[in-house]
N, C-alpha and C positions, 0 to 999 in steps of 0.2 A: 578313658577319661577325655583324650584330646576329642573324638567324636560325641561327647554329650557335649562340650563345650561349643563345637561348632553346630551341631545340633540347634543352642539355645540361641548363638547368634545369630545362625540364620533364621529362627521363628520371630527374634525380636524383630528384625529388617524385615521381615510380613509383615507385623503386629505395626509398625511406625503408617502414621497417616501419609499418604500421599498430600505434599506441600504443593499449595498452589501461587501460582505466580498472579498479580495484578498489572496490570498492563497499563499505562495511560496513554492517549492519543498525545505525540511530539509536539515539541514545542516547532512550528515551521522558520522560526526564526533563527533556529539553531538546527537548521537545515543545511546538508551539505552537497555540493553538486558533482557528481561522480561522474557523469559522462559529459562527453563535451555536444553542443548543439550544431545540429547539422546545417551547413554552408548551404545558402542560397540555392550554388551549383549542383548539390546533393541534391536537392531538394525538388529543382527542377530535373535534373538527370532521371530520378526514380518515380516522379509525374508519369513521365514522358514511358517509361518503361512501364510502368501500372496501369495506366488509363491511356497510354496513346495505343499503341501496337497491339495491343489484345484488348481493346475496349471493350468489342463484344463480348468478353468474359467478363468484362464487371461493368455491363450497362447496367444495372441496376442499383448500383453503388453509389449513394450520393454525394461521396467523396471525388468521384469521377467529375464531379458536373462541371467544376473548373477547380484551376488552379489555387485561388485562395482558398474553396473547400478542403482540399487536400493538404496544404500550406498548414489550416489551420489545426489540424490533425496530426500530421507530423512532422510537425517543429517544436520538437520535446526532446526535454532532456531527464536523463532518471536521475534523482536525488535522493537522500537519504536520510532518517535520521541522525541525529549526533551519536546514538548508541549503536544506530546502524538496523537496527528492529525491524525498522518501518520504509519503506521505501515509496516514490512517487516518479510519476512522468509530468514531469511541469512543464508548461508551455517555455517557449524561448521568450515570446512576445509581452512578457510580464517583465513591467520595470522595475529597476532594479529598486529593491527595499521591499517591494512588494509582500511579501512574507515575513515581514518584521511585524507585525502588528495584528493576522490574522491567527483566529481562532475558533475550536473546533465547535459543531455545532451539531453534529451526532455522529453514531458510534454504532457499525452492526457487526454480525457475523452470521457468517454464511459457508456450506460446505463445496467446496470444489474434490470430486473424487473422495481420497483418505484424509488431503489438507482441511484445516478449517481456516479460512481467510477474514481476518479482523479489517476491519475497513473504519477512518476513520475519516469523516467529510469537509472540508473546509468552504470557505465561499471563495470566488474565482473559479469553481468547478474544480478545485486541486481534493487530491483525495492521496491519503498514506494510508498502505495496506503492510499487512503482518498474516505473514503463513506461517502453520504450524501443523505438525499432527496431534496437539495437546485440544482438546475439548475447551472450549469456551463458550462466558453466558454473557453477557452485556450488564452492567452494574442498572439499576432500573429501566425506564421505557426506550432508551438509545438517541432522545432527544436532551441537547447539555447546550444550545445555542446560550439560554439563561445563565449558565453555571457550566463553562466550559472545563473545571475541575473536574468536574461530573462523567466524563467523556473515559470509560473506565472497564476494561474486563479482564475477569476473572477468569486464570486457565490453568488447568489442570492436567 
């Protein structure tokens, strides 16, 4: 008896649909900053170590070209959603409030390896990404700039 019974439970647990999750792009104003921003001294130290001493290793790199190229490239900080989902490298150089008022303006995904990485776009070039091994579709064309509600994927 006890094995027809676990029998029947485990065909119903087949038989149950797989629940899919909907996802929305974060609100960036309830954005939280989890790392702290690298000091000037940082910033120039790891210059000087990337593009000074081994330049010819990355002449070609036009982060090398000068200082505020490189400056503007890594002087980030990683941030996160409020739920913690969706993570981002924001500039330091963005004033403060900056992110209180911005909104998403499309929404893609794309496969890296096993992950699928939800990518959601803001202006200021800031971007929160979401990895997963759950399969996802983008809610219509992945353009929500009109109807940032819209900004939305379905994952499975």
């Amino acid at each position: 008896m006890k094995s027809h019974c676990l029998a029947a439970v485990l065909s119903l647990g087949a038989a149950l649909p797989a629940f899919a999750d909907t996802l929305a792009c974060p609100d960036p104003a309830a954005a939280v900053q989890v790392a702290t921003c690298p000091s000037e001294e940082e910033l120039k130290y790891t210059y000087s170590g990337y593009c000074g001493n081994d330049a010819r290793l990355y002449a070609k790199d036009e982060n090398c070209a000068d200082y505020r190229s490189y400056r503007r490239l890594k002087n980030v900080a990683l941030w996160e959603s409020k739920d913690g989902a969706f993570q981002a490298y924001i500039s330091c150089d963005l004033p403060a409030g900056a992110l209180k008022n911005l909104k998403p303006v499309s929404i893609a995904v794309s496969k890296q390896g096993k992950l699928t990485r939800l990518a959601c776009s803001y202006p200021e070039g800031i971007l929160f990404t979401h990895r997963s091994k759950a399969q996802c579709k983008v809610q219509g064309d992945g353009n929500c700039a009109a109807d940032p509600a819209a900004c939305k994927a379905i994952c499975d």
